[in-house]
VOBA-1610 file (N, C-alpha, C; in pm, whole numbers, padded with zeros to 5 digits, always signed):
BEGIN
Unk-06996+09834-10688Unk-06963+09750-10801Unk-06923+09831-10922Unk-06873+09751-11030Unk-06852+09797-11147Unk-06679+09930-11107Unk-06587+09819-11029Unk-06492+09872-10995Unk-06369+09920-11089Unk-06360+10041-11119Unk-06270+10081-11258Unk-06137+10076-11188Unk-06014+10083-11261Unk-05860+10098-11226Unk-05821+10151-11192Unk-05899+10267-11204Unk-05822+10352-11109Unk-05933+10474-10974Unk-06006+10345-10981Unk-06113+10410-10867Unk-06003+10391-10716Unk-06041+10451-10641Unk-06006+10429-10504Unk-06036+10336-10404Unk-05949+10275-10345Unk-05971+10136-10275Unk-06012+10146-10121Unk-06080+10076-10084Unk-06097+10078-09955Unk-06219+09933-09881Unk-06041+09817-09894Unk-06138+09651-09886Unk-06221+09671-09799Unk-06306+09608-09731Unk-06334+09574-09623Unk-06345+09466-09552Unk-06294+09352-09631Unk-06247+09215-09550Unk-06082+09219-09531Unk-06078+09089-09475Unk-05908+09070-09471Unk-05882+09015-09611Unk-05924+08981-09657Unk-05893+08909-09811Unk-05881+09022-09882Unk-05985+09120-09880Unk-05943+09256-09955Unk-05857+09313-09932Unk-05823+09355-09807Unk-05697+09434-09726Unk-05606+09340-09751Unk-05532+09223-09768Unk-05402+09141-09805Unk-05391+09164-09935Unk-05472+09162-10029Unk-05433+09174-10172Unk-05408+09349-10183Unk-05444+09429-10154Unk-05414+09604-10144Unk-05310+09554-10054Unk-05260+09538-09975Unk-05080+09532-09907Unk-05001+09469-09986Unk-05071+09348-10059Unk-04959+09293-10132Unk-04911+09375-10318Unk-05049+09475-10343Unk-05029+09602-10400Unk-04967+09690-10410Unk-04949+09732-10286Unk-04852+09834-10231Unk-04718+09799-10186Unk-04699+09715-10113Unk-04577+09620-10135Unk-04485+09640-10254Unk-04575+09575-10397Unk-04507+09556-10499Unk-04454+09669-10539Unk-04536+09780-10564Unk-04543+09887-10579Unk-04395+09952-10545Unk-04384+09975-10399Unk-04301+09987-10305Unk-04168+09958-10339Unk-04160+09818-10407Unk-04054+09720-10433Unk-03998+09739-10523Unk-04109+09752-10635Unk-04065+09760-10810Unk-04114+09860-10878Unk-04152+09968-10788Unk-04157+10089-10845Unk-04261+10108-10967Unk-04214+10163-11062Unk-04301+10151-11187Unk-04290+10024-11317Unk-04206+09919-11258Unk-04186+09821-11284Unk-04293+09742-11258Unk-04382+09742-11180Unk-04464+09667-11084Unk-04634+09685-11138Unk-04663+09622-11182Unk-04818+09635-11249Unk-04932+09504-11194Unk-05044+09599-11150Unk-05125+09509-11074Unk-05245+09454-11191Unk-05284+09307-11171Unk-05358+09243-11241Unk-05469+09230-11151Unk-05580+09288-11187Unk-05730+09201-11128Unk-05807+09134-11157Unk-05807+09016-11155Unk-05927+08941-11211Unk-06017+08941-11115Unk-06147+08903-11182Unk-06233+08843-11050Unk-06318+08720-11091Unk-06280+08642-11022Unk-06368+08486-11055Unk-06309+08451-11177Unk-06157+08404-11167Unk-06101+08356-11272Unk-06148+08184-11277Unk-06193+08108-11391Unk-06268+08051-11439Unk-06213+07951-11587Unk-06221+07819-11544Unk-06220+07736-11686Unk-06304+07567-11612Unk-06282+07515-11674Unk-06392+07377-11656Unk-06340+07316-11530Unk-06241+07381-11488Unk-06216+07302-11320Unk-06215+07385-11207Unk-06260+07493-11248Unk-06252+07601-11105Unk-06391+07565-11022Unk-06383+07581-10921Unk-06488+07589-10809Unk-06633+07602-10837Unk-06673+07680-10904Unk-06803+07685-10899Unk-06835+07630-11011Unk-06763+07583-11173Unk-06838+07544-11285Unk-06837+07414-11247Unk-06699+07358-11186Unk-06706+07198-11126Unk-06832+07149-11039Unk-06857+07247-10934Unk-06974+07212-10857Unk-07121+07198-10905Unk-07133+07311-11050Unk-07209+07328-11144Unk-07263+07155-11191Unk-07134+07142-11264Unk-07137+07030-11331Unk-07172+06887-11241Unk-07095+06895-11146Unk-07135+06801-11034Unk-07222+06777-10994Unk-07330+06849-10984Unk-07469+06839-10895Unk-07587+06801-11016Unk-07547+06942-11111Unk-07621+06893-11234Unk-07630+06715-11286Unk-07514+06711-11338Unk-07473+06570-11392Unk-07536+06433-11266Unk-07600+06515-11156Unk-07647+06390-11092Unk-07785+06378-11071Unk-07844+06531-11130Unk-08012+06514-11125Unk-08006+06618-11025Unk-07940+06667-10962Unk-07960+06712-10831Unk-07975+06888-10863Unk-08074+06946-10795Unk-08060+07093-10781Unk-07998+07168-10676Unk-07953+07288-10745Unk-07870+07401-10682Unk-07904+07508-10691Unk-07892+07620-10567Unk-07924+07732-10558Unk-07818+07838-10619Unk-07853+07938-10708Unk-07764+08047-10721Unk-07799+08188-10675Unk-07745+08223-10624Unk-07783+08394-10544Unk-07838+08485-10708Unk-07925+08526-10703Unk-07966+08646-10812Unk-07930+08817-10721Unk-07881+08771-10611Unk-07883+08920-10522Unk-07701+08965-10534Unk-07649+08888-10588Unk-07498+08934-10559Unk-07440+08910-10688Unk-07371+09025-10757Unk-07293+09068-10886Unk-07170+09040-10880Unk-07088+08970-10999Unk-07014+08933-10964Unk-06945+08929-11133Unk-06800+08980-11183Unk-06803+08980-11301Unk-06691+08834-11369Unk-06699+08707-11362Unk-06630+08608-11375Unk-06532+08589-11488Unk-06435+08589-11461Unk-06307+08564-11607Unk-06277+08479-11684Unk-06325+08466-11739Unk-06273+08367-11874Unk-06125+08314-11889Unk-06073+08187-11830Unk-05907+08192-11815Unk-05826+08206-11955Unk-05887+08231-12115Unk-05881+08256-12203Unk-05797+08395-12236Unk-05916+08465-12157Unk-05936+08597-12153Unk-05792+08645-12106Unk-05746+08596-11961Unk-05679+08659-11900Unk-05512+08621-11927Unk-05515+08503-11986Unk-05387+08488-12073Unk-05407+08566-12195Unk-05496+08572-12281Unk-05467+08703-12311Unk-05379+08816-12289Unk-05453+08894-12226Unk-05397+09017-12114Unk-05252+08962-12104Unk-05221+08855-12022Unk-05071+08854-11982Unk-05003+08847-12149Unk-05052+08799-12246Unk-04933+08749-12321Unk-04954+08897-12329Unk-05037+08990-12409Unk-04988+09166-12413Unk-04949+09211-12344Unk-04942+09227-12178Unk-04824+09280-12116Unk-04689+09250-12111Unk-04686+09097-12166Unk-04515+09048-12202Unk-04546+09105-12275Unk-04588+09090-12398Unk-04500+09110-12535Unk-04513+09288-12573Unk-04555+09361-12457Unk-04591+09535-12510Unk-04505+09582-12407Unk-04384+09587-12372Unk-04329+09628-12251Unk-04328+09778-12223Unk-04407+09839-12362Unk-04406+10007-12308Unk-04525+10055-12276Unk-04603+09916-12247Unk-04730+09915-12203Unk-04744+09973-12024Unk-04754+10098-12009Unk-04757+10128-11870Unk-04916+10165-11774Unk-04903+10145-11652Unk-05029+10162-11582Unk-05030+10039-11456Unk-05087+10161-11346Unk-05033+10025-11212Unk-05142+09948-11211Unk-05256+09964-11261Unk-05331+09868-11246Unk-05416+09839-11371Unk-05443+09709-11430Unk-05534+09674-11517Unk-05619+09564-11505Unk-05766+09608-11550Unk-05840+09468-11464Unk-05854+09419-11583Unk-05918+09240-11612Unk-05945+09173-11683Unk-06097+09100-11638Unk-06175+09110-11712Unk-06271+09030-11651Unk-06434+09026-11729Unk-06512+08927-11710Unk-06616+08888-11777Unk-06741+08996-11769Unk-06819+08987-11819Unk-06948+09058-11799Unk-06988+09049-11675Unk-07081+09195-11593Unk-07127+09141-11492Unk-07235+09093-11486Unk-07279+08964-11387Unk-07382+08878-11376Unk-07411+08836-11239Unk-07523+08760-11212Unk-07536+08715-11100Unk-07453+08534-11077Unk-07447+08463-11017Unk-07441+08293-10958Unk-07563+08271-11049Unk-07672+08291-10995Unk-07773+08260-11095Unk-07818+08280-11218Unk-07721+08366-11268Unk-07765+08359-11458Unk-07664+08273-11490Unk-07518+08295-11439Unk-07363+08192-11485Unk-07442+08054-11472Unk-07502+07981-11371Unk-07521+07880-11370Unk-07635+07803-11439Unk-07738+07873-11455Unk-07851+07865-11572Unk-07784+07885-11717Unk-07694+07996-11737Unk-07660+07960-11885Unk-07554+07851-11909Unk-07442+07833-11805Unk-07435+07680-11748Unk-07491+07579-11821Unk-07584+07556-11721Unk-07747+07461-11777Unk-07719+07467-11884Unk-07784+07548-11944Unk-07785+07579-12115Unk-07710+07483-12226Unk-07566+07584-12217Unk-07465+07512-12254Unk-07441+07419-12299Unk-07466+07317-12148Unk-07403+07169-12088Unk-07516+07081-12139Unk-07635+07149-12199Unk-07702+07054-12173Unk-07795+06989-12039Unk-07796+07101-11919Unk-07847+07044-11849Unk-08001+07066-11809Unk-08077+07050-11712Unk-08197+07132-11713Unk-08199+07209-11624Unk-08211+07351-11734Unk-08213+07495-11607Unk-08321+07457-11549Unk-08407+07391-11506Unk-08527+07397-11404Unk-08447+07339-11284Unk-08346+07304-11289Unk-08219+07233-11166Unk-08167+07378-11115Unk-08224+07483-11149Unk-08091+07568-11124Unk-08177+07672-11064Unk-08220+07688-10891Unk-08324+07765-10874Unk-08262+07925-10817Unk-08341+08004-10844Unk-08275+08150-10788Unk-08315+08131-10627Unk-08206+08188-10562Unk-08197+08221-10433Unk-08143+08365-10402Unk-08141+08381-10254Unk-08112+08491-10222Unk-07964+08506-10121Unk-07895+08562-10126Unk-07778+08540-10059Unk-07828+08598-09918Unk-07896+08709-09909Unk-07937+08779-09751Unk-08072+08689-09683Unk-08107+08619-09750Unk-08180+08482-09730Unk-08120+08393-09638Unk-07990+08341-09714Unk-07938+08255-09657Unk-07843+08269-09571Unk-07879+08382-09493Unk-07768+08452-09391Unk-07565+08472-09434Unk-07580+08451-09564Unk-07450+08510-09601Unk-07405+08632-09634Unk-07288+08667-09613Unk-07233+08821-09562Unk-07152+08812-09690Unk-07207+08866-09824Unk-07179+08908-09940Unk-07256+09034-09992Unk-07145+09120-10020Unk-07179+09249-10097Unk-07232+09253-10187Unk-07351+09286-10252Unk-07467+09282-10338Unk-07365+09312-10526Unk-07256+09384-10499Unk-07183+09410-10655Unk-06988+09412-10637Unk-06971+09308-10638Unk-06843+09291-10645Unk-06810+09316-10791Unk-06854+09329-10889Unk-06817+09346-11033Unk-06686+09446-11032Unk-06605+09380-11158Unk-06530+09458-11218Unk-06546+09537-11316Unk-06510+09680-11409Unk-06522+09762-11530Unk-06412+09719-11581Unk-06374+09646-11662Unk-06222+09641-11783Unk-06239+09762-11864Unk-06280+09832-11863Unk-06311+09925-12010Unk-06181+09967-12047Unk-06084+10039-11937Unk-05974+10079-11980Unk-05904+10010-12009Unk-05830+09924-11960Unk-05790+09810-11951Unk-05778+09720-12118Unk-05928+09695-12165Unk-05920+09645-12264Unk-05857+09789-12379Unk-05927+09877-12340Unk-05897+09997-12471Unk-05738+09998-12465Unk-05684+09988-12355Unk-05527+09988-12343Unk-05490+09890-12459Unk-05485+09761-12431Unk-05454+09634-12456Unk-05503+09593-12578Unk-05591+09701-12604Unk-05621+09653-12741Unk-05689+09475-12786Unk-05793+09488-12618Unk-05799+09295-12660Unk-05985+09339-12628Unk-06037+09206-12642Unk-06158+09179-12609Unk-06190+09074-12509Unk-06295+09045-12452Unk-06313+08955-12401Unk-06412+08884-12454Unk-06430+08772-12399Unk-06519+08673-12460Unk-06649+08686-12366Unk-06813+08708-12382Unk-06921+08649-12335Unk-06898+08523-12275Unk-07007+08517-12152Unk-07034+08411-12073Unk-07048+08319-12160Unk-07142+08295-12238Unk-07183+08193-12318Unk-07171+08132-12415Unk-07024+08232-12506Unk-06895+08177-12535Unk-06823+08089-12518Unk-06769+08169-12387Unk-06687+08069-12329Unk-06683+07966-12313Unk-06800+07958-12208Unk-06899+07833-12183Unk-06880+07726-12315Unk-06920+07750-12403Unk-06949+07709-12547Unk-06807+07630-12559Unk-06726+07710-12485Unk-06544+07666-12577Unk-06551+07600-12495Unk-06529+07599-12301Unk-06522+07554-12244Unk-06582+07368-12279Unk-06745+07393-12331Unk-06799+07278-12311Unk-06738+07198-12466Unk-06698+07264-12547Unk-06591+07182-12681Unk-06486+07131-12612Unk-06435+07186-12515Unk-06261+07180-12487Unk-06277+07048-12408Unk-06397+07015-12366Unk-06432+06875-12258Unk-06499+06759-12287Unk-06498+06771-12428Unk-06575+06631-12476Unk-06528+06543-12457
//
């Protein structure tokens, strides 16, 4: 975890290995023209997991979040960001730049979630991902450090966002 830009790659799913081909590909194609974006767990009030969040919550119902697996989630704020500075800085060079949130577990995102929304974190119990016989890597996290120092941007906190997120949906 805590994967920097220019660390060395080596996926080990097919989902990892298609996005590194479709890397190199570009690469290949467009030369130094070609600049790779990483997010991870790009994120606003309708993506997958805050919807399911909200869904289960909003019905009384509890949900498990893994505390065993790291994961650094993007703020879709954040990452338009980033793009409008790579349009508008075109002597902005580097093949790869990541964008992305603090790292955290499923189970803190969804408790501060709770928070937020208003709901009751006692709905929101910690689990274990090697518990529940799922085949997830304990730190998928991303490092932006360079990335942002490049770009000259910031990102926003979980609980920020959250915050804007839960204004942007009244």
């Amino acid at each position: 975890g805590g994967y920097r830009e220019n660390d060395s790659t080596s996926p080990q799913t097919v989902y990892g290995k298609s996005k590194l081909c479709g890397e190199v590909e570009g690469r290949r194609l467009a030369g130094s023209n070609f600049i790779t974006i990483r997010a991870s767990a790009l994120y606003d009030a309708h993506a997958t997991f805050p919807r399911f969040i909200q869904e289960k919550l909003s019905q009384g119902q509890p949900i498990d979040g893994f505390s065993d697996v790291i994961y650094s989630p993007t703020y879709y704020r954040d990452f338009l960001a980033m793009l409008d500075c790579l349009i508008s800085e075109p002597q902005l060079t580097g093949p790869v730049y990541h964008i992305c949130g603090e790292a955290t577990t499923r189970y803190s995102f969804a408790r501060t979630y709770a928070e937020v929304f208003g709901f009751d974190v006692e709905l929101v119990r910690e689990s274990s991902a090697a518990n529940a016989g799922n085949f997830l890597f304990p730190d998928l996290s991303l490092n932006c450090n360079w990335s942002i120092e490049k770009l000259i941007i910031r990102t926003t906190g979980i609980r920020d966002a959250l915050t804007e997120l839960q204004k942007e949906n009244r």
